[in-house]
NUDREN-576415 format. One record per residue: x, y, z of N, C-alpha, C in turn. Coordinates in steps of 0.1 Angstrom, whole numbers, plus 2048, in hexadecimal, padded with zeros to 3 digits. Example, Ala and Ser with C-alpha at 12.3 -4.5 7.8 and 13.67 -1.06 7.14 Angstrom:
% NUDREN-576415
8847C784E87B7D384E8847DF84E8807EA8478897F584788180084F
END
This chain:
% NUDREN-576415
36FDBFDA3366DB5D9B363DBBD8E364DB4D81360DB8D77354DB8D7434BDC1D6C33BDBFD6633ADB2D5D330DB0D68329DA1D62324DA5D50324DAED49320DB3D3C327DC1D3C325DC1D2C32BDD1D2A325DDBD2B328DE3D3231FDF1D3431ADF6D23311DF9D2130DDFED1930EE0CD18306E13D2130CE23D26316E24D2C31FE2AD2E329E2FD3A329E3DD39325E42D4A325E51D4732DE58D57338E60D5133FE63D5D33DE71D60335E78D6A32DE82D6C336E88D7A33FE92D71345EA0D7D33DEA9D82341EAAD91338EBAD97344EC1D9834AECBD8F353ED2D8F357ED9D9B364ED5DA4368EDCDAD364EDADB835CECCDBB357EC9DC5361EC1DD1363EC6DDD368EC3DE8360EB4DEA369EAFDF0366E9CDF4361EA3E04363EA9E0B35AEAFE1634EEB7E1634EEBCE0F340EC1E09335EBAE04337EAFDFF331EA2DF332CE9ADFD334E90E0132AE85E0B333E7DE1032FE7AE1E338E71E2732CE62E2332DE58E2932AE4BE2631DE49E2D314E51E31309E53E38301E60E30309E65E24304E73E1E2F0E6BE1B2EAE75E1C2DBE75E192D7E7DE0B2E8E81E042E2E8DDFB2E3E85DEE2E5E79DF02ECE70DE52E6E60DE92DAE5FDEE2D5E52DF02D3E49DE42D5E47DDB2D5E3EDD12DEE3CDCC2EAE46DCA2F8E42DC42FFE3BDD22FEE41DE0302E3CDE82FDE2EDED2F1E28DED2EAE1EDEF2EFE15DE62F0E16DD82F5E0CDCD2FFE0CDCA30AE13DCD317E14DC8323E15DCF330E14DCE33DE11DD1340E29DD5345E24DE134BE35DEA35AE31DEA361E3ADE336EE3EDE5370E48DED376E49DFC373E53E04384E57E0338DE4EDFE398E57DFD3A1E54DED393E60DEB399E61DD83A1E70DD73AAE6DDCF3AFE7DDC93B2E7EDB93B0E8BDB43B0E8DDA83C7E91DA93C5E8CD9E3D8E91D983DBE9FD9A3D1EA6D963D1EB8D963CAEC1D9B3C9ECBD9B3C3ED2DA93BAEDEDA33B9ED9D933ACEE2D903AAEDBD7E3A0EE1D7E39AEDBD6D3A1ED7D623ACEDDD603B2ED7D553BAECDD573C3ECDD5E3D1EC8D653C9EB6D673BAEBAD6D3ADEACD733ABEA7D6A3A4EAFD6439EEA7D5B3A7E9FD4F3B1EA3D4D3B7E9ED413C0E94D473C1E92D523C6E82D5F3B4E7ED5C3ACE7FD5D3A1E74D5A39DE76D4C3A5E79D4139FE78D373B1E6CD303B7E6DD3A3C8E66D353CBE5BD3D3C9E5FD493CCE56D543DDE57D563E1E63D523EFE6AD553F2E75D593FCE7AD5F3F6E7FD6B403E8FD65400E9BD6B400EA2D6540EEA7D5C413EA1D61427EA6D5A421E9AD4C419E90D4D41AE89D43410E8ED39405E90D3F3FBE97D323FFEA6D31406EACD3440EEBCD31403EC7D2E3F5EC6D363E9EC8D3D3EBED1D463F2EE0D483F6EE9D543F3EF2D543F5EF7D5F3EFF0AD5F3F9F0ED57407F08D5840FF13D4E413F08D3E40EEFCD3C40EEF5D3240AEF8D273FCEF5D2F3EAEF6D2D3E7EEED203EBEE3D123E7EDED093ECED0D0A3DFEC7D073DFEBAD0F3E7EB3D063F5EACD063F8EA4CF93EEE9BCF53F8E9FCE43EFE98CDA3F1E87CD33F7E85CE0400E74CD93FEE6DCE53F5E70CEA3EFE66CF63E1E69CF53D8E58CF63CAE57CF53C2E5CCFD3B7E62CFB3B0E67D063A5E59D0639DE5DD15393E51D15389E51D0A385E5DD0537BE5BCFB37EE59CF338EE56CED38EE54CDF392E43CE0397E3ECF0394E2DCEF38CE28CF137EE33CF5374E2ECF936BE27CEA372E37CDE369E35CD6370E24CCE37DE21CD1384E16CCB379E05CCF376E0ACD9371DFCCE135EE02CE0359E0ACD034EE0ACCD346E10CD7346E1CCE033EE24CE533CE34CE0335E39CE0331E46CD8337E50CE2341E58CE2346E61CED341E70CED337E70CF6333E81CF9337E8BD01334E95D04336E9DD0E32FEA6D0F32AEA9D1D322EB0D21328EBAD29329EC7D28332ECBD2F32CEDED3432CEE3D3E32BEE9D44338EF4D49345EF3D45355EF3D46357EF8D3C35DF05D3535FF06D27371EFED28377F00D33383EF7D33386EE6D2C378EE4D2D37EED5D2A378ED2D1B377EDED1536EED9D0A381EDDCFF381EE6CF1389EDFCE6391EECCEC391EF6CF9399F05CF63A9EFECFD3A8EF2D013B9EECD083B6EE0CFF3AEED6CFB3B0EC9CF23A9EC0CFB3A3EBFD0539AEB6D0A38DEB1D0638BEB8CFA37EEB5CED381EA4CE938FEA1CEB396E9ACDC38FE8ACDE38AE85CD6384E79CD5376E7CCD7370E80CDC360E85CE035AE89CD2352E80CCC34BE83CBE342E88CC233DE8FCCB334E99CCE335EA6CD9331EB1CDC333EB8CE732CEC3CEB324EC1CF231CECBCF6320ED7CFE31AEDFD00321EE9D06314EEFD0E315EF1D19301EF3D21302EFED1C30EF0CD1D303F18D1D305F1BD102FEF1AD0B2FFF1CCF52EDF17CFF2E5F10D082DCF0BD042D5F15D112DDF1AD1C2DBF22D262D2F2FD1E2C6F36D242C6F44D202CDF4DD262CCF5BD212D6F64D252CEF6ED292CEF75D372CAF7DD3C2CEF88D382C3F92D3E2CBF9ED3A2D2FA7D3D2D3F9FD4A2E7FA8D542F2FA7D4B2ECF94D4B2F8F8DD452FBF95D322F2F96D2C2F2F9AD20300FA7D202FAFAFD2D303FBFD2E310FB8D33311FAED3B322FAAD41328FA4D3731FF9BD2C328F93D1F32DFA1D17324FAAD15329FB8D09336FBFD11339FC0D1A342FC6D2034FFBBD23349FB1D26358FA8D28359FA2D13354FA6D0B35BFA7D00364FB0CFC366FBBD0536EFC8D0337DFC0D0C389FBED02396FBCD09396FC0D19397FCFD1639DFD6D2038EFD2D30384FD4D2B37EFD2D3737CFC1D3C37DFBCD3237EFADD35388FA5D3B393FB0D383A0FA8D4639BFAFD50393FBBD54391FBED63383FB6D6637BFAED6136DFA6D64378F97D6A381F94D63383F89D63395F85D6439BF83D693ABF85D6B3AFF72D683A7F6BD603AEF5AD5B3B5F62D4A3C5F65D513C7F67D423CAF5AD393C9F4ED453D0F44D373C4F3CD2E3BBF46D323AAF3DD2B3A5F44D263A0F54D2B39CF5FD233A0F65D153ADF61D133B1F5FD043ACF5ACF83ABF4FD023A3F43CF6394F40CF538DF46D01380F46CFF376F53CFC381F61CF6377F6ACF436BF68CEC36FF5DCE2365F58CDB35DF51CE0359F51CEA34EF46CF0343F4ACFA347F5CCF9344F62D0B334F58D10331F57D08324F4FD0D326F45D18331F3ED19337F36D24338F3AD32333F47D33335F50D3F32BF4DD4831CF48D3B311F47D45314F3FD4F316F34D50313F2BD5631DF31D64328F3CD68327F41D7331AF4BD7B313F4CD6D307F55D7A2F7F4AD762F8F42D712ECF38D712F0F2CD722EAF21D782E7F16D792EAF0CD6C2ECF05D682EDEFBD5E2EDEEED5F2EBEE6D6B2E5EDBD6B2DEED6D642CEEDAD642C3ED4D5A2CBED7D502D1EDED4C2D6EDCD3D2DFED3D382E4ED0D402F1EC4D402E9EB8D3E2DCEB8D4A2D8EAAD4A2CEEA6D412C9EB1D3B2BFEB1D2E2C3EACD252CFEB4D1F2D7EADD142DFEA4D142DDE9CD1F2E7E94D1F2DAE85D1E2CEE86D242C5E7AD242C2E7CD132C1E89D112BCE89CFC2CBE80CF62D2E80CF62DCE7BCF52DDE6FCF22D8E67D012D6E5ED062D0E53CFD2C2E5FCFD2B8E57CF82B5E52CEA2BDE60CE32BDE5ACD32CDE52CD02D2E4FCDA2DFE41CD82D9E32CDE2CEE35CE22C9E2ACEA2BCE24CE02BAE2CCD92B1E2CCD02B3E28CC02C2E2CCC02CBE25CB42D3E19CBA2D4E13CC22D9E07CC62E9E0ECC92EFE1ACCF2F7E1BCCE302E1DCDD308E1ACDD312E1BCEB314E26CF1319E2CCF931CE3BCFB324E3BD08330E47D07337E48D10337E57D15331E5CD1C32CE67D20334E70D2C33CE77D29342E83D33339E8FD35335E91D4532CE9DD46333EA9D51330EB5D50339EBDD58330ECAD5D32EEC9D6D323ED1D7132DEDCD7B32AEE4D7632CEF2D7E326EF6D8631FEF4D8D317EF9D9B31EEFCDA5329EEEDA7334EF1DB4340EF6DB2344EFCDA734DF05DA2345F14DA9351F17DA9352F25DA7345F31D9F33CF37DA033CF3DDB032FF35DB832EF27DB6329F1EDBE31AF22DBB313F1CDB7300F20DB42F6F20DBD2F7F23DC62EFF20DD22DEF21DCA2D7F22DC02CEF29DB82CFF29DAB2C6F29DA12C6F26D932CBF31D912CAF3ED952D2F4CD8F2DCF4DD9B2E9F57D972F1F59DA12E9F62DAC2EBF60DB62E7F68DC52F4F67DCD2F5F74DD72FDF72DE02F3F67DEC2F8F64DFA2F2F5EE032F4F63E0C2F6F6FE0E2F8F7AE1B2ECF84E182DFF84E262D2F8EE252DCFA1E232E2FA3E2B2E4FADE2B2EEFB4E212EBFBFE1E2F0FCAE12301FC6E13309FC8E21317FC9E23316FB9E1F310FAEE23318FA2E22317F9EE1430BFA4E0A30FFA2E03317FA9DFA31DFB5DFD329FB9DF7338FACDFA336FACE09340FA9E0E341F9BE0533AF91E01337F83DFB33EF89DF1335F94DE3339F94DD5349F96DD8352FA1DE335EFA1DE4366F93DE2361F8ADE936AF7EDF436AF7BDE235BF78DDC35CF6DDD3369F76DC8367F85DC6371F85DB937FF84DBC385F87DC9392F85DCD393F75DCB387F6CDCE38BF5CDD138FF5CDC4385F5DDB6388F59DA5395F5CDA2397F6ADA73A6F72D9F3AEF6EDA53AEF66DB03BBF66DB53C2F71DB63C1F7EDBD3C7F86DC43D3F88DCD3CEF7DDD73DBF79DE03E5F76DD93E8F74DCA3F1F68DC93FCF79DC33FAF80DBF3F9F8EDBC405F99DC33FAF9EDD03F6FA1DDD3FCF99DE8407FA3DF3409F9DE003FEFA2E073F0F99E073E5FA0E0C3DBF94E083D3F91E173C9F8FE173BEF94E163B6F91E0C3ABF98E0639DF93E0B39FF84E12393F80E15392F7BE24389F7FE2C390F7AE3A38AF6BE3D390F63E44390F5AE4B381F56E49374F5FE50366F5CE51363F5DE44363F66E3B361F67E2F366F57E25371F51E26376F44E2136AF39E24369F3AE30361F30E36353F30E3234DF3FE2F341F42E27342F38E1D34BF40E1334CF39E0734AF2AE05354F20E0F352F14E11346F10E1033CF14E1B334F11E1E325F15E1232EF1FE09325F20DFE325F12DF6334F0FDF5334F01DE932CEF5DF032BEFADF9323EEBE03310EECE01310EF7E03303EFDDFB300EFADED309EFBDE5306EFBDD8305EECDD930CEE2DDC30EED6DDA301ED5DE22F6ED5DE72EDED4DED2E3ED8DE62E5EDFDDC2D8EE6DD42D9EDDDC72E5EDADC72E1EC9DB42E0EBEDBA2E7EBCDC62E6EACDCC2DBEA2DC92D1EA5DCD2C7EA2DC72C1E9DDBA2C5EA9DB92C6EAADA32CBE9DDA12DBE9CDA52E2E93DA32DFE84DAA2DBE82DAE2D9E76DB32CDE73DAD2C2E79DAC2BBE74D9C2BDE72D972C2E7DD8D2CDE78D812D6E6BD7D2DAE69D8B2E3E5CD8B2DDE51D872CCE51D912BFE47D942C4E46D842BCE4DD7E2B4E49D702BFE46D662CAE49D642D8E43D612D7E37D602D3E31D6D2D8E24D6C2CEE19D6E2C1E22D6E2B6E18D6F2AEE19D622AFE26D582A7E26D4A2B3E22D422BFE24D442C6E20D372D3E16D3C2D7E0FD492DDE05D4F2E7E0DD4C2ECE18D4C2F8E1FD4C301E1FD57311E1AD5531CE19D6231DE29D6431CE30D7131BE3BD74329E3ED7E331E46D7933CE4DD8633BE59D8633BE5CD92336E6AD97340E6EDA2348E7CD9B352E80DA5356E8DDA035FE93DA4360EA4DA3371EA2D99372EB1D9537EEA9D8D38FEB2D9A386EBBDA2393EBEDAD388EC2DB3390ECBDC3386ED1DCD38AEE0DCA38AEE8DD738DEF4DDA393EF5DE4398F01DEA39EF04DF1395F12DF6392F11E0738CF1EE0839AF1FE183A4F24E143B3F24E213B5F21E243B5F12E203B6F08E283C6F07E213D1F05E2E3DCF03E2B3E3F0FE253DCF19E253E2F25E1E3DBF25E143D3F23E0A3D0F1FDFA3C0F27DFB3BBF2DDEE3AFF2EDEA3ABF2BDDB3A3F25DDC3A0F24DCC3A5F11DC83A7F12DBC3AAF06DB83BBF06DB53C1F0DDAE3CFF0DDAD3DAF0BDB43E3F07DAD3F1F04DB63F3EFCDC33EBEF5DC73EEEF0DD33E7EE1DD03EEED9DDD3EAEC9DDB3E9EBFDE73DFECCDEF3DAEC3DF93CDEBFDFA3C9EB8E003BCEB2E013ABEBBE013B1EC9E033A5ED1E003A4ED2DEF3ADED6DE93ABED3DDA3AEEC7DD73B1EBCDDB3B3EAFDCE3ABEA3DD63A6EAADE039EE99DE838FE9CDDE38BE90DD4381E8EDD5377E87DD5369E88DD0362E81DD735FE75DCC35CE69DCC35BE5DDC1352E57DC6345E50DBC340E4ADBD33AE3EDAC33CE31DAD33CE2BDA5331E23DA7325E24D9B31DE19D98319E0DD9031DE04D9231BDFAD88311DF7D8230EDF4D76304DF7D6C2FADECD6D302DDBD6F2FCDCDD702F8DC8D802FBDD2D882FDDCDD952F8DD7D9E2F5DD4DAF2F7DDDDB7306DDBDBE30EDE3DC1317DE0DC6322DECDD531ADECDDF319DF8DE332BDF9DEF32DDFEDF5339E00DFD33FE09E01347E0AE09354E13E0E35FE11E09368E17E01375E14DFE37DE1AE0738AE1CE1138FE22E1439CE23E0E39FE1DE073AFE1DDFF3AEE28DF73B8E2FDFA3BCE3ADF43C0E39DE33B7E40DDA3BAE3DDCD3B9E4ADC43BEE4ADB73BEE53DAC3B4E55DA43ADE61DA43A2E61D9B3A9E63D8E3B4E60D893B8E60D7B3B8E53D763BCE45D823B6E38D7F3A8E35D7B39CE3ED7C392E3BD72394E3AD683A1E3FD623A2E3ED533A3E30D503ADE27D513AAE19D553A0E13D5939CE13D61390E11D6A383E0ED6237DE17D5A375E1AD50377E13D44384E12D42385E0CD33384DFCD3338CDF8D40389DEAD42375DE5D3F370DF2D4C362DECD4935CDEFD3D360DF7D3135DDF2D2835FDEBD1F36ADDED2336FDD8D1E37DDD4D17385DDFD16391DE4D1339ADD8D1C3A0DCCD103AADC3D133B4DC7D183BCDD3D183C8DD6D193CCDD1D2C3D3DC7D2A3DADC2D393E5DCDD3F3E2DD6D3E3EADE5D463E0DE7D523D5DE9D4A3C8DEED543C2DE9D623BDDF3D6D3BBDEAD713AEDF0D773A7DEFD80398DF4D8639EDF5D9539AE04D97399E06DA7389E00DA9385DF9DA3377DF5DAF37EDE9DB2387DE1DAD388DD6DB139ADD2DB839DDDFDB23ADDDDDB43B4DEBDBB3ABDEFDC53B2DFEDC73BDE00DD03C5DF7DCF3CCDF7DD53DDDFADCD3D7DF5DBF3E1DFADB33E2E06DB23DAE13DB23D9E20DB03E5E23DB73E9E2CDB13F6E3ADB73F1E45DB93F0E44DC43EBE54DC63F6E61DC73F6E69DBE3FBE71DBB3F6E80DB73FEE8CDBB3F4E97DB7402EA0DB53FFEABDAB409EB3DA5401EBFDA440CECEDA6402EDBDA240CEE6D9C409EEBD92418EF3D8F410F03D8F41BF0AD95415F18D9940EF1DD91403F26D943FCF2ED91404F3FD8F402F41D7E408F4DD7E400F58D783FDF5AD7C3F4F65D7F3F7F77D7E3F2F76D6E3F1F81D65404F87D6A40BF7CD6A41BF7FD6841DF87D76416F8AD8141AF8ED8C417F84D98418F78D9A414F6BDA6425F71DAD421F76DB842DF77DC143BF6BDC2445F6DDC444EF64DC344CF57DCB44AF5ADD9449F52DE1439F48DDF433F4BDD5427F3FDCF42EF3DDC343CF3ADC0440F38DB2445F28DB543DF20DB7444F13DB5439F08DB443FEFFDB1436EF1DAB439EE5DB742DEDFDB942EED1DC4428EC6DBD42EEBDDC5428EADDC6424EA9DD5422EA1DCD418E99DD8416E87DD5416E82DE2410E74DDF410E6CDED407E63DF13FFE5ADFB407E51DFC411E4AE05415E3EE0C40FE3AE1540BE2DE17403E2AE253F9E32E243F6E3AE333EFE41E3B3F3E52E3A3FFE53E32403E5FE32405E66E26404E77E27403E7CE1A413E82E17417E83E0F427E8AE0D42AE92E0342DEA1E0242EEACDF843DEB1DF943EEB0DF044BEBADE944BEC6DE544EED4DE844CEDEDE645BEE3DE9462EEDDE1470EF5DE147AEE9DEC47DEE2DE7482ED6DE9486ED1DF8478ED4DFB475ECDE0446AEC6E0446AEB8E1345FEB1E15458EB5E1F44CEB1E1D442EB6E2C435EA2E2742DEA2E3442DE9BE3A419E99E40413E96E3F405E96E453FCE87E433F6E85E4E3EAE77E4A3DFE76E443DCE6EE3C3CFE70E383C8E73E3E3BAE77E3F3ADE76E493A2E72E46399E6BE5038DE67E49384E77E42378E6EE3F36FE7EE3736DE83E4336BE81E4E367E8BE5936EE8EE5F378E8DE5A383E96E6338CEA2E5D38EEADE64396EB7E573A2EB1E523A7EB9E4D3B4EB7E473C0EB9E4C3CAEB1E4E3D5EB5E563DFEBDE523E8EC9E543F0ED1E4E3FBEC9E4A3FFECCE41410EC1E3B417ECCE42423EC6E4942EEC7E57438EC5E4B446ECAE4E450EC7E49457EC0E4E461EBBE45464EACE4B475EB1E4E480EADE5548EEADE55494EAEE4949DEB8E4849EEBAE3B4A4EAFE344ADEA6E3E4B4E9BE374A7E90E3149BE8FE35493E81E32491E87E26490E7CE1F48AE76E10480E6EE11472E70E12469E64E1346CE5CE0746DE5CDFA46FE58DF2480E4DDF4488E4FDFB494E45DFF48DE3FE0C47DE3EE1447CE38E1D473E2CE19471E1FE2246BE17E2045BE1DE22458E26E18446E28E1F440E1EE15443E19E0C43AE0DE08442E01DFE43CDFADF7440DF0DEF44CDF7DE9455DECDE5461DF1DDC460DF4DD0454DEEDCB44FDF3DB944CDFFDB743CE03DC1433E0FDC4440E1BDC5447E18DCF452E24DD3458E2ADC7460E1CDBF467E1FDB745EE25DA8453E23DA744CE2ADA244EE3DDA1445E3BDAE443E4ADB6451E54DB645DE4CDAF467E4FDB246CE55DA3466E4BD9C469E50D8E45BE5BD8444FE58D8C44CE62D8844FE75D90454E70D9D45AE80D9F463E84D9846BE80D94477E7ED89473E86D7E46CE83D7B466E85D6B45DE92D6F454E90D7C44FE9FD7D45BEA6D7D463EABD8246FEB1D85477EB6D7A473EACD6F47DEAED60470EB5D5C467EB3D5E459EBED5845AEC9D5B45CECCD6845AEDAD6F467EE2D6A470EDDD6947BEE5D6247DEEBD56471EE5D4F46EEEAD3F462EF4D3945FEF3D49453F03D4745AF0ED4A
END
């Protein structure tokens, strides 16, 4: 259904790295007013399986071979529109509020945003943190605090960005984003507002300052371990497990925590959104995590439903309009999605609130290489994509095979399939959709060959 009027605000609000099982099933209590008023996508997936790769599929609505958006790419092309610079075409003021030093100008996800905030420039700085910023300015000790070589490069100039792994940034996101608000609302003016909260990232906030959440001396060693082997990626390295089994599940259960400690926040937030300034509100994560599941930790390289299921929820700004979606869709079609409801003629487009049945669901991950030593056997790139009821991955040329599941159910392992099947030569859906799915593997395939 289209809006009976044009949104005046539209504001699309990430919890960075948040699991669709962690977030809320259709009876969640931690989200009573976005849930009560608004449209549930219970089987959404993002295109990519961590922040950049994500977000620049919901800032394109193309999916990652096409915005060239990668762990080993990594710079968003420059001859394709982003949403805020057609947002700003169809007269909305494009902001960003962001908590992510990823999505701001250090890869090109700045582009079209005539404004951009950045929380911790507004965060204080403690005085641990003051001694850990002087030290991770030193080269040499800064690749041992921190092993992201493909972002440490480019943000020695910013170390201030660090805060927001050992403090909280919420209220700061949501502060500057109502001042924002209020002096565009105040000048008669439109606004298209991207926001990016770090709480359920990595190392997960359970608390306004970082804390371990183990009482005892060893657990909390044993936690700080789990967490720095989880960031560095060590295993990928290492024939060696560094984190065990119960330790993983800690961690999980930390991001479930954290998401428990803004929930609230956020469902406020949303309230006054859309009751002080009649603002269209979507609210969703831009990938998940992985705490072993399937073999995987962290966000990288993989593309199963622990990293790309996530959680979506849409509020209409003129209406209540509340629901279950169960059709499986792409959170890179909000790119579409969004522009339509702001009005944007272009007959390409189309809305998963009203049409989700057009979405292609599709997910892509290209290896993680990791400071030039990622072991051979994690050296390869997958696809992924939804027929029916079933999920289907390509990995070293082969297929494998799994069903969706509802939110309450885990996740099913992908099985390999006979070496002779081709899902892609089988009838698993329409002859258009297939032939689609057919030519964009194609084209991923001519991508991956040129890294």
């Amino acid at each position: 259904m289209a809006p009976i009027s044009k949104p005046r605000h539209i504001v699309l609000l990430v919890a960075d790295s948040l699991r669709y099982d962690a977030c809320y099933d259709r009876h969640d209590a931690r989200l009573p007013f976005a849930s009560t008023h608004g449209l549930r996508f219970h089987q959404a997936r993002s295109a990519g399986c961590w922040t950049l790769p994500a977000t620049a599929a919901l800032f394109t609505g193309l999916m990652p071979h096409e915005h060239w958006a990668t762990c080993q790419s990594r710079g968003l092309r420059q001859d394709v529109p982003t949403l805020a610079e057609r947002m700003k075409l169809l007269g909305y003021h494009p902001y960003m509020v962001s908590a992510n030093v990823v999505t701001t100008d250090i890869f090109g996800l700045n582009r079209g945003f005539e404004r951009m905030e950045c929380a911790w420039r507004s965060l204080p700085t403690p005085k641990r943190l003051r001694t850990l910023l002087v030290l991770a300015g030193k080269p040499r000790l800064r690749r041992k605090l921190c092993s992201f070589d493909f972002i440490l490069g480019r943000i020695g100039d910013d170390l201030d960005a660090a805060k927001v792994w050992l403090q909280s940034s919420i209220d700061v996101v949501f502060s500057r984003t109502l001042a924002l608000l209020d002096d565009a609302h105040r000048q008669g003016k439109q606004t298209f507002c991207f926001l990016n909260l770090m709480e359920t990232h990595f190392p997960y906030h359970i608390a306004n300052t970082f804390t371990t959440s183990i009482a005892t001396l060893l657990g909390k060693l044993r936690e700080l371990y789990s967490l720095f082997h989880l960031v560095n990626q060590t295993w990928l390295i290492h024939n060696k497990e560094y984190i065990s089994p119960e330790m993983l599940l800690h961690l999980r259960q930390r991001q479930q925590k954290a998401w428990a400690y803004i929930a609230g926040r956020v469902d406020a937030f949303i309230q006054e959104l859309r009751e002080r300034y009649q603002a269209l509100v979507v609210f969703t994560s831009d990938h998940g995590d992985n705490f072993g599941e399937q073999g995987w930790q962290y966000h990288f390289s993989n593309v199963n439903d622990a990293g790309t299921r996530v959680p979506l929820l849409w509020l209409w700004h003129d209406r209540d309009e509340s629901g279950d979606i169960e059709t499986p869709v792409s959170a890179r079609d909000l790119y579409g999605s969004l522009l339509q409801a702001a009005g944007d003629s272009d007959t390409s487009l189309f809305s998963i609130t009203n049409s989700p049945e057009r979405s292609m669901t599709m997910m892509q991950s290209y290896w993680y290489n990791n400071r030039g030593r990622t072991q051979p056997r994690f050296q390869y790139n997958q696809f992924a994509f939804i027929a029916g009821s079933q999920r289907y991955l390509h990995r070293r040329d082969r297929w494998y095979s799994a069903p969706i599941t509802r939110w309450d159910e885990p996740e099913v392992t992908f099985e390999a399939l006979d070496a002779a099947v081709n899902p892609l030569q089988e009838r698993l859906d329409t002859p258009e959709r297939l032939a689609y799915i057919r030519r964009t593997f194609d084209a991923y395939h001519a991508f991956s060959a040129t890294l």
